[in-house]
PDB file of N, CA, C and O in Angstrom:
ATOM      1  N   UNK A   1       0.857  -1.180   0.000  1.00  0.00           N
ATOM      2  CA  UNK A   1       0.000   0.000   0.000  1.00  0.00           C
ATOM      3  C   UNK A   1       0.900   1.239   0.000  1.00  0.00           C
ATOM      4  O   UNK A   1       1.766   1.386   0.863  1.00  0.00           O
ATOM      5  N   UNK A   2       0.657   2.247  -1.110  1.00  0.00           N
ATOM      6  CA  UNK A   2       1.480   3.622  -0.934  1.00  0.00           C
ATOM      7  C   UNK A   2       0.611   4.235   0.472  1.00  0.00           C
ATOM      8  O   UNK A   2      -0.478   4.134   1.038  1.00  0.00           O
ATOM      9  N   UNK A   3       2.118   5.031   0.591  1.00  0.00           N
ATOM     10  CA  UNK A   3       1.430   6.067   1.561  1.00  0.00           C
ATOM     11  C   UNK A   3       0.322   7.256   1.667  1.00  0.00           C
ATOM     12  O   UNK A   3      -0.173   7.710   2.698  1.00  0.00           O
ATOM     13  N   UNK A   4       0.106   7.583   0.509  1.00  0.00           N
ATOM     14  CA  UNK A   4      -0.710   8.485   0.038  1.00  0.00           C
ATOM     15  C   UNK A   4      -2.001   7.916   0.204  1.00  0.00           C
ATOM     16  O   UNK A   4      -2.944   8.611   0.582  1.00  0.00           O
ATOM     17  N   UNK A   5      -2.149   6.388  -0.114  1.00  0.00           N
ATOM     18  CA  UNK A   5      -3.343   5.504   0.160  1.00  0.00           C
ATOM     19  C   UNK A   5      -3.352   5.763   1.612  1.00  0.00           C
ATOM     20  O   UNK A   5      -4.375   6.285   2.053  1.00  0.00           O
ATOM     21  N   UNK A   6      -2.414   5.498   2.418  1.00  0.00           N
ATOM     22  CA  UNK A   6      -2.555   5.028   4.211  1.00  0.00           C
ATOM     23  C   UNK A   6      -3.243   6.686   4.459  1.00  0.00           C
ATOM     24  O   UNK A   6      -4.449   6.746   4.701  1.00  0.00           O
ATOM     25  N   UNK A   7      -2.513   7.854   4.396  1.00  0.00           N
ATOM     26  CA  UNK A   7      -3.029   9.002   4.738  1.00  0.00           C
ATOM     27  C   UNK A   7      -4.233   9.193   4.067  1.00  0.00           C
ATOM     28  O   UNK A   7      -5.043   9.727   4.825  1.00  0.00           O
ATOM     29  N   UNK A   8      -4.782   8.932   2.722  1.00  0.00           N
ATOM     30  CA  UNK A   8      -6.268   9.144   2.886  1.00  0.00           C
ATOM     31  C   UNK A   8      -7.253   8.065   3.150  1.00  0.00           C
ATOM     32  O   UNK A   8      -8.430   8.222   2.828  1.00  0.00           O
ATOM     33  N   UNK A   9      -6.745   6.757   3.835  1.00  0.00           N
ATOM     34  CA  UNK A   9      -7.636   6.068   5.019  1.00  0.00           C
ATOM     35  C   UNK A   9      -7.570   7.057   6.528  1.00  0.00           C
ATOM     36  O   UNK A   9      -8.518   7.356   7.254  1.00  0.00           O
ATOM     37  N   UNK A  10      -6.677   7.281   6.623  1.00  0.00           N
ATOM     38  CA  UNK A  10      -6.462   7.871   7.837  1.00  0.00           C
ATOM     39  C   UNK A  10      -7.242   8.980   7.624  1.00  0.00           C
ATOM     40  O   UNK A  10      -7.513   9.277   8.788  1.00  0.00           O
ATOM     41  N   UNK A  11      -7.742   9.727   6.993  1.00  0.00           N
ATOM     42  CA  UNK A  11      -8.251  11.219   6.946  1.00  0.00           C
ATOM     43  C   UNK A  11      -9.373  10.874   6.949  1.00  0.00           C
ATOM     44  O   UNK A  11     -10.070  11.869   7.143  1.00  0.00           O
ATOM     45  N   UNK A  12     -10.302   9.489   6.779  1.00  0.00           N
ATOM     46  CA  UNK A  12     -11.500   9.364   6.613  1.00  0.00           C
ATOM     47  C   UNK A  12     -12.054   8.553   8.078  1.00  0.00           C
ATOM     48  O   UNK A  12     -13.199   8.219   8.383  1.00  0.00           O
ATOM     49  N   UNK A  13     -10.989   8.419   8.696  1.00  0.00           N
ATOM     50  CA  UNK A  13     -11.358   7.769  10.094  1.00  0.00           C
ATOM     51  C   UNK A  13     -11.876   8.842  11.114  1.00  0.00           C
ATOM     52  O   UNK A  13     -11.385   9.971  11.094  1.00  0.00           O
ATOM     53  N   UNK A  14     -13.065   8.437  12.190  1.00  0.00           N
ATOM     54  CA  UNK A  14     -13.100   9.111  12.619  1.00  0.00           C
ATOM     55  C   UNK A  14     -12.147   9.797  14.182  1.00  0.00           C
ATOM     56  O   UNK A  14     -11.465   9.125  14.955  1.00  0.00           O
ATOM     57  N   UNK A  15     -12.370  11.041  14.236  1.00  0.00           N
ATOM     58  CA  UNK A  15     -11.419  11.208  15.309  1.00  0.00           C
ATOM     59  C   UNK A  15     -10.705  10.261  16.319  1.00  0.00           C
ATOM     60  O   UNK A  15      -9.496  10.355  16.532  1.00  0.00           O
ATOM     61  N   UNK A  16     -11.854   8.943  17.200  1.00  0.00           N
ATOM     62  CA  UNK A  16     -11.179   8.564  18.301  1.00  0.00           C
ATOM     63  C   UNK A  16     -10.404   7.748  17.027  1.00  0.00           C
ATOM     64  O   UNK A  16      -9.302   8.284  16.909  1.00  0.00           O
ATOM     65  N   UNK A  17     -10.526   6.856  16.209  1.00  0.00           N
ATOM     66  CA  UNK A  17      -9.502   6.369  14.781  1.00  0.00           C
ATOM     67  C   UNK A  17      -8.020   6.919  15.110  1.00  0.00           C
ATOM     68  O   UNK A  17      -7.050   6.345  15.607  1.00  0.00           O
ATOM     69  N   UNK A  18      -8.191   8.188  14.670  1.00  0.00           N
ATOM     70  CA  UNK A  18      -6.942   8.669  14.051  1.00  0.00           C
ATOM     71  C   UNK A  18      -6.396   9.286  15.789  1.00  0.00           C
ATOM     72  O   UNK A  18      -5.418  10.003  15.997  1.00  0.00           O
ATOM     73  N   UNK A  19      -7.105   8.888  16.560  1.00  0.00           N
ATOM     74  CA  UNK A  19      -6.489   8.984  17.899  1.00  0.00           C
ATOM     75  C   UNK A  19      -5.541   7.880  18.221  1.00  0.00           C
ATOM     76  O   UNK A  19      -4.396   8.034  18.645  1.00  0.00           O
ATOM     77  N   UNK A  20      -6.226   6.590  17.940  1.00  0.00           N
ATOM     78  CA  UNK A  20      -5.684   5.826  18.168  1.00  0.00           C
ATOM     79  C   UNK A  20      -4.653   5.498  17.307  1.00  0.00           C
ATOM     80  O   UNK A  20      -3.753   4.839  17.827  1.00  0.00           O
ATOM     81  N   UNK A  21      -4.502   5.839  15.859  1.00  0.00           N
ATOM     82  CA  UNK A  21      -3.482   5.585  15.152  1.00  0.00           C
ATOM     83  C   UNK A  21      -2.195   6.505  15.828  1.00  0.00           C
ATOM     84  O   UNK A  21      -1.241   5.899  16.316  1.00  0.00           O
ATOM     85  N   UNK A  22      -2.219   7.477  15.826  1.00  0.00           N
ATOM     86  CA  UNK A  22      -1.084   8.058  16.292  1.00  0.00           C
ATOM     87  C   UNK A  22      -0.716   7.735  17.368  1.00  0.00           C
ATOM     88  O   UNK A  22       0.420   8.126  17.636  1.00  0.00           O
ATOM     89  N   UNK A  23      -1.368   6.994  18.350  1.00  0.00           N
ATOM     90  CA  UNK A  23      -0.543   6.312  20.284  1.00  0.00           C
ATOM     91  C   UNK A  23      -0.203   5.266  19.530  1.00  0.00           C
ATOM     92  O   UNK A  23       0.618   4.625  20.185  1.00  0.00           O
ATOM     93  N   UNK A  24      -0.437   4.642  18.282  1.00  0.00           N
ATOM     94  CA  UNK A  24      -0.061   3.169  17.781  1.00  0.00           C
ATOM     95  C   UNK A  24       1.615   3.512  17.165  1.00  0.00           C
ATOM     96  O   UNK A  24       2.681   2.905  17.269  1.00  0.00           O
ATOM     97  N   UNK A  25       1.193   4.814  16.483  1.00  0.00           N
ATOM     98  CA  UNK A  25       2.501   5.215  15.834  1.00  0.00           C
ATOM     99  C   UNK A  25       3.994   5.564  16.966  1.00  0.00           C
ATOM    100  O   UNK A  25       5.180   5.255  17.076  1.00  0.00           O
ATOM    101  N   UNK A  26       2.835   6.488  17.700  1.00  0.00           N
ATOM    102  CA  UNK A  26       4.246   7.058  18.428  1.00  0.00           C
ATOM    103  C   UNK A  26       5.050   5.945  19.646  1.00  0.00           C
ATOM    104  O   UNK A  26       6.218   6.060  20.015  1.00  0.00           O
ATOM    105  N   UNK A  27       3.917   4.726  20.184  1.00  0.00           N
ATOM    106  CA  UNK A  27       4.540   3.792  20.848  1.00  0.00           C
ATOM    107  C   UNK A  27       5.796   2.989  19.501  1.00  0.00           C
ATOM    108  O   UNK A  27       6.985   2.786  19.747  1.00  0.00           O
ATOM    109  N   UNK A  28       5.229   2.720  18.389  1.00  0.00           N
ATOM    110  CA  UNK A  28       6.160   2.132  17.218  1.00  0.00           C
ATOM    111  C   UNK A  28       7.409   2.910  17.424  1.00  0.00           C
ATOM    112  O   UNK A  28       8.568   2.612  17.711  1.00  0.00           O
ATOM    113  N   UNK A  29       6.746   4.051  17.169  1.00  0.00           N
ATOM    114  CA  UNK A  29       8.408   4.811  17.337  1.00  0.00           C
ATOM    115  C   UNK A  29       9.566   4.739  18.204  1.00  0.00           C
ATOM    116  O   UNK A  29      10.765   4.555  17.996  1.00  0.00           O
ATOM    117  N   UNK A  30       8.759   4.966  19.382  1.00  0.00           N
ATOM    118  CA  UNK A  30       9.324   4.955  20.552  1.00  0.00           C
ATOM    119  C   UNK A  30      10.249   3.353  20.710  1.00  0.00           C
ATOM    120  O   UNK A  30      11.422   3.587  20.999  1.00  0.00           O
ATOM    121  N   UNK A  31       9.983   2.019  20.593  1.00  0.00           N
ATOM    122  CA  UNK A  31       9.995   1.224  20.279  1.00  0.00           C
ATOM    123  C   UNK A  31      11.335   1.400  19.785  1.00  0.00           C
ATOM    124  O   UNK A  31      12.276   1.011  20.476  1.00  0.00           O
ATOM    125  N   UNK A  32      11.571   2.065  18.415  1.00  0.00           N
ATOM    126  CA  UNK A  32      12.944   2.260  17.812  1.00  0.00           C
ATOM    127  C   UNK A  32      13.797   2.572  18.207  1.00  0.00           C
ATOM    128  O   UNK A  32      14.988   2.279  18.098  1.00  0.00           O
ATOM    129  N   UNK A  33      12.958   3.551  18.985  1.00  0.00           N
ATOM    130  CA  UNK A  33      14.750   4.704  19.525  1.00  0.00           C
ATOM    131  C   UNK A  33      15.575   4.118  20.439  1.00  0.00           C
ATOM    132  O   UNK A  33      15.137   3.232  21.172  1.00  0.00           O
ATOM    133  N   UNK A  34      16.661   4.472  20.497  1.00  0.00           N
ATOM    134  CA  UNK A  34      17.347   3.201  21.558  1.00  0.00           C
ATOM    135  C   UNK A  34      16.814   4.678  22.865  1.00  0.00           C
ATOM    136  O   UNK A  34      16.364   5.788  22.583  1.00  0.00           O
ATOM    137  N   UNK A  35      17.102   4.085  24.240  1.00  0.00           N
ATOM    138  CA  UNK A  35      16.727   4.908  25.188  1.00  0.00           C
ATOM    139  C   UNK A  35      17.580   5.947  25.417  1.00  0.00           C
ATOM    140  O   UNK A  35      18.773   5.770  25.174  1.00  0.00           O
ATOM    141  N   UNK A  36      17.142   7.167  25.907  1.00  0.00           N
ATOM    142  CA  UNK A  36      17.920   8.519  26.049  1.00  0.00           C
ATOM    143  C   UNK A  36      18.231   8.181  27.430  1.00  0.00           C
ATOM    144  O   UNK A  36      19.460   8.206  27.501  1.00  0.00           O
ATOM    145  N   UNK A  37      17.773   7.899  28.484  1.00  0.00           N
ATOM    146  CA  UNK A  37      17.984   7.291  29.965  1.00  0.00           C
ATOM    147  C   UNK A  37      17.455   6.673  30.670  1.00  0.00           C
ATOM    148  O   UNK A  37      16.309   6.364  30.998  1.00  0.00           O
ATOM    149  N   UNK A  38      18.487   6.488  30.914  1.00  0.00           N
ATOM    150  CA  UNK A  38      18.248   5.184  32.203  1.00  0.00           C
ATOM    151  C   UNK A  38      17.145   4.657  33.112  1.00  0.00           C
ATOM    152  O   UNK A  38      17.307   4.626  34.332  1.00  0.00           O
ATOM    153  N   UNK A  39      16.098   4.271  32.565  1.00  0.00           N
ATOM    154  CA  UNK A  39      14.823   4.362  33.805  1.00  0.00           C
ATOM    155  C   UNK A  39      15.303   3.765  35.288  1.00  0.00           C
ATOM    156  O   UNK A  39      14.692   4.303  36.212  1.00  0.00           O
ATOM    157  N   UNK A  40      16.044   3.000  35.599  1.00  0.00           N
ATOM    158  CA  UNK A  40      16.627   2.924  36.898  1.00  0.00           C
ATOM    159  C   UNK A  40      17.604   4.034  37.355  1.00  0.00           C
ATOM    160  O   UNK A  40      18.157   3.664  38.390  1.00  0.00           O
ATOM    161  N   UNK A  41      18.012   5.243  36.966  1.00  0.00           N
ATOM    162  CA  UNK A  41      18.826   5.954  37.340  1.00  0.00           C
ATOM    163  C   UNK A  41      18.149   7.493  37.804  1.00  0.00           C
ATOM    164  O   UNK A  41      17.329   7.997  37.037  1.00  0.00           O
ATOM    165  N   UNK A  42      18.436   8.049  38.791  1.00  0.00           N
ATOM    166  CA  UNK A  42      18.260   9.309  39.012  1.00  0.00           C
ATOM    167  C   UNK A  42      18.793  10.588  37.846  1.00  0.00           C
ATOM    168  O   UNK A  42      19.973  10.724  37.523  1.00  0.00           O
ATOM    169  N   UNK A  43      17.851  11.310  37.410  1.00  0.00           N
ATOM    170  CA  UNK A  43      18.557  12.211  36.721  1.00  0.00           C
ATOM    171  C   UNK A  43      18.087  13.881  37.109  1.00  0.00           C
ATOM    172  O   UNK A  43      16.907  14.229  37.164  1.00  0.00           O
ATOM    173  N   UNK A  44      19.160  14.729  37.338  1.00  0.00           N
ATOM    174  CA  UNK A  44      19.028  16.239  37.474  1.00  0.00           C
ATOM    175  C   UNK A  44      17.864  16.888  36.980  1.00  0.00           C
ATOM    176  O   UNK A  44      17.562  15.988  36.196  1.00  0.00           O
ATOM    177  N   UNK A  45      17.191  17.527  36.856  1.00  0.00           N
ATOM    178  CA  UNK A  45      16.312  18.115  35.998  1.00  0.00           C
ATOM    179  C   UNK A  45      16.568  19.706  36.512  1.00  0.00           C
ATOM    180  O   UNK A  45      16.540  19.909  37.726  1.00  0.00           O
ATOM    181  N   UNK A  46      16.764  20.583  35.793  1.00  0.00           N
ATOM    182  CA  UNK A  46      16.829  22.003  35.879  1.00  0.00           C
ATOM    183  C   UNK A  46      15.751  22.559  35.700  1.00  0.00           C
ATOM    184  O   UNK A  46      14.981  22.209  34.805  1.00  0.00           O
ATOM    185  N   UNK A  47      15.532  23.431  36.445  1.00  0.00           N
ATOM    186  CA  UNK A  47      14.036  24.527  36.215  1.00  0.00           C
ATOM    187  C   UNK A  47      14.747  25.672  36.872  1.00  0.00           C
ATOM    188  O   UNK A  47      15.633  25.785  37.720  1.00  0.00           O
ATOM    189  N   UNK A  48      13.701  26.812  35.843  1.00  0.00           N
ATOM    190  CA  UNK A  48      14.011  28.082  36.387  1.00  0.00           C
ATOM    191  C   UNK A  48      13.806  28.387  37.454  1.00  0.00           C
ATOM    192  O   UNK A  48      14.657  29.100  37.985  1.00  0.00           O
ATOM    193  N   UNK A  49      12.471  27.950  38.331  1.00  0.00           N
ATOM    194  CA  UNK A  49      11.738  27.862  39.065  1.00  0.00           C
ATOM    195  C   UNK A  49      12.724  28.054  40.659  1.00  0.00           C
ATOM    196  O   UNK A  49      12.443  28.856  41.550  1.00  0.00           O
ATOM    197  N   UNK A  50      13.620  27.310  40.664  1.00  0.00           N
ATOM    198  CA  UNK A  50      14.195  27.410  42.087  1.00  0.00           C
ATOM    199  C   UNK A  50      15.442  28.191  41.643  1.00  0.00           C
ATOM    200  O   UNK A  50      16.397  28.060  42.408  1.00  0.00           O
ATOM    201  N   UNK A  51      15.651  29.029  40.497  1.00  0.00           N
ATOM    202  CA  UNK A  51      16.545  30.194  40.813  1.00  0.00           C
ATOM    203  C   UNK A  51      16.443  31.299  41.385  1.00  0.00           C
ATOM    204  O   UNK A  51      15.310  31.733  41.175  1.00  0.00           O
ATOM    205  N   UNK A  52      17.311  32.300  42.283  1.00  0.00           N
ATOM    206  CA  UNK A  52      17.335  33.241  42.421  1.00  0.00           C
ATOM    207  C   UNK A  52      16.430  34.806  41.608  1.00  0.00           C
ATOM    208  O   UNK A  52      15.506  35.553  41.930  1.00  0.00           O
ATOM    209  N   UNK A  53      17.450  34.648  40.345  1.00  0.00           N
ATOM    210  CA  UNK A  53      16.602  35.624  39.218  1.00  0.00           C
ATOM    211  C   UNK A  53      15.474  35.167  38.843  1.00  0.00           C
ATOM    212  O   UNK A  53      14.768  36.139  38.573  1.00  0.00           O
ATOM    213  N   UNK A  54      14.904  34.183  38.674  1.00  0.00           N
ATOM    214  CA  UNK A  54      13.476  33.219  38.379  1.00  0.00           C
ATOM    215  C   UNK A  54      12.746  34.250  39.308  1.00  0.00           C
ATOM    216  O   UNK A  54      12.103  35.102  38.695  1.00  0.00           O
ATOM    217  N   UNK A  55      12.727  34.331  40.787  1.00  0.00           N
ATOM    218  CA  UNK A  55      11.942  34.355  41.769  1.00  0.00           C
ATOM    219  C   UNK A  55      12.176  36.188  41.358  1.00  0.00           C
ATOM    220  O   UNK A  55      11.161  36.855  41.158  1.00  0.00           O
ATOM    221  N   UNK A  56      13.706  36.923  41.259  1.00  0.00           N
ATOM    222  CA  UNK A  56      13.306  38.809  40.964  1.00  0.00           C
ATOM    223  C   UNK A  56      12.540  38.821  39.870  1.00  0.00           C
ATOM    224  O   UNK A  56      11.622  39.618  40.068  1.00  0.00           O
ATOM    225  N   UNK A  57      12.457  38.291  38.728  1.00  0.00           N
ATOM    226  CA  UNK A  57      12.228  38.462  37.517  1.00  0.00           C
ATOM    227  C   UNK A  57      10.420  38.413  37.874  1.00  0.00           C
ATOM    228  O   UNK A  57       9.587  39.313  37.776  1.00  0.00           O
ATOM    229  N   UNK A  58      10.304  37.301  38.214  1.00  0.00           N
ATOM    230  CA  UNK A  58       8.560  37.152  38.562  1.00  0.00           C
ATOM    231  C   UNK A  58       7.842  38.485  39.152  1.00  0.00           C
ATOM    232  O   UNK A  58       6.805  38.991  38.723  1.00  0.00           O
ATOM    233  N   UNK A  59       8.603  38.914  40.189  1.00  0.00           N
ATOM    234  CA  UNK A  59       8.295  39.912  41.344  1.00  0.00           C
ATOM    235  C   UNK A  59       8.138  41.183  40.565  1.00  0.00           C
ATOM    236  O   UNK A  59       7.149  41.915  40.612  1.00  0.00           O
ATOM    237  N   UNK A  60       9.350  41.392  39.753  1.00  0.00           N
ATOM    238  CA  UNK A  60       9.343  42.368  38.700  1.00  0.00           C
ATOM    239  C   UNK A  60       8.186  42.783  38.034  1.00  0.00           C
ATOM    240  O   UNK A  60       7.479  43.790  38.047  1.00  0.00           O
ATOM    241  N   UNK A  61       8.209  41.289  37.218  1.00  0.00           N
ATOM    242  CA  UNK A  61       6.457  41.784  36.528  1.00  0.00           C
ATOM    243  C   UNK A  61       5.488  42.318  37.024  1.00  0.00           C
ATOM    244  O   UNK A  61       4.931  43.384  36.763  1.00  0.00           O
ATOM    245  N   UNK A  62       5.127  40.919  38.360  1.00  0.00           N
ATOM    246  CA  UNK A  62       4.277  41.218  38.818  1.00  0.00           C
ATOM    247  C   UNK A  62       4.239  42.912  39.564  1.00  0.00           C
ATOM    248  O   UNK A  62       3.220  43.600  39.508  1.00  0.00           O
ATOM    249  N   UNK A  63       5.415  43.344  40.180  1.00  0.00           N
ATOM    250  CA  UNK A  63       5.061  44.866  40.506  1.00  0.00           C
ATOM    251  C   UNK A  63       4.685  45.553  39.345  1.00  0.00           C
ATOM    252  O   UNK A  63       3.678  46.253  39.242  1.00  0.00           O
ATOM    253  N   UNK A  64       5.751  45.278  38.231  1.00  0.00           N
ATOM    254  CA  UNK A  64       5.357  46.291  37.120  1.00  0.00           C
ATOM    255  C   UNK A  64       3.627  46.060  36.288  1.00  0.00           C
ATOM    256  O   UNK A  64       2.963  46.885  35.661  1.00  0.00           O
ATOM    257  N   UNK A  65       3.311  44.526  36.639  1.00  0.00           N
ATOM    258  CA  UNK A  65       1.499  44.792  36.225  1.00  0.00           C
ATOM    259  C   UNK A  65       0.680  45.099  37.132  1.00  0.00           C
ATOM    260  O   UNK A  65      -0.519  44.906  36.933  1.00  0.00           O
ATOM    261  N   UNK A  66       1.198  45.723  38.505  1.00  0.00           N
ATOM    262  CA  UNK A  66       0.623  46.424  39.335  1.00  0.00           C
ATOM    263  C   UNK A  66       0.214  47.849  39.456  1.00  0.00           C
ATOM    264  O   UNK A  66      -0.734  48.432  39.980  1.00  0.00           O
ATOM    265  N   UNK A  67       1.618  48.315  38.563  1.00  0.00           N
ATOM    266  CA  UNK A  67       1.272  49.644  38.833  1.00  0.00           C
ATOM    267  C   UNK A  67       0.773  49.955  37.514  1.00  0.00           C
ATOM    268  O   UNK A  67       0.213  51.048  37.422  1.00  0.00           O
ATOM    269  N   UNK A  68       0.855  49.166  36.353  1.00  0.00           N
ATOM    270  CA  UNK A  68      -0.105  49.629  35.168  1.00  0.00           C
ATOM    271  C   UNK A  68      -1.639  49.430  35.351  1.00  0.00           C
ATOM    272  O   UNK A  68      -2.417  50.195  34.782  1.00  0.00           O
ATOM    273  N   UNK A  69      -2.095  48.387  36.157  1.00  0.00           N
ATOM    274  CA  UNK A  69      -3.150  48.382  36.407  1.00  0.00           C
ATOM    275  C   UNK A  69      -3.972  49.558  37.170  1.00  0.00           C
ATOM    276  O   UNK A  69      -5.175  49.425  37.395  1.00  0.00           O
TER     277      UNK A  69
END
């Protein structure tokens, strides 16, 4: 089957269809990729959230949409 066939089955399915095709696709995919990490391992995650400037920068706004208001 060309692909051009698969995408206009797919365009005629209805929504929960083409819902389910794409969790079918993206588990396939996923499937391929070799893993980015380690599910038994702890890993860092960075957020702005617990920086210093994160917390002026917020305050900032928020004063400065205070006094425009």
């Amino acid at each position: 089957m060309q692909m051009v066939e698969v995408l206009n089955l797919l365009r005629d399915l209805p929504r929960a269809d083409k819902v389910r095709a794409v969790e079918f696709l993206n588990t396939a995919l996923g499937r391929e990729e070799p893993p980015t990490l380690n599910p038994d391992a702890e890993h860092a995650v960075w957020s702005p959230c617990t920086t210093n400037e994160s917390a002026a920068k917020l305050s900032e706004f928020l004063n400065d949409s205070q006094r425009r208001a």
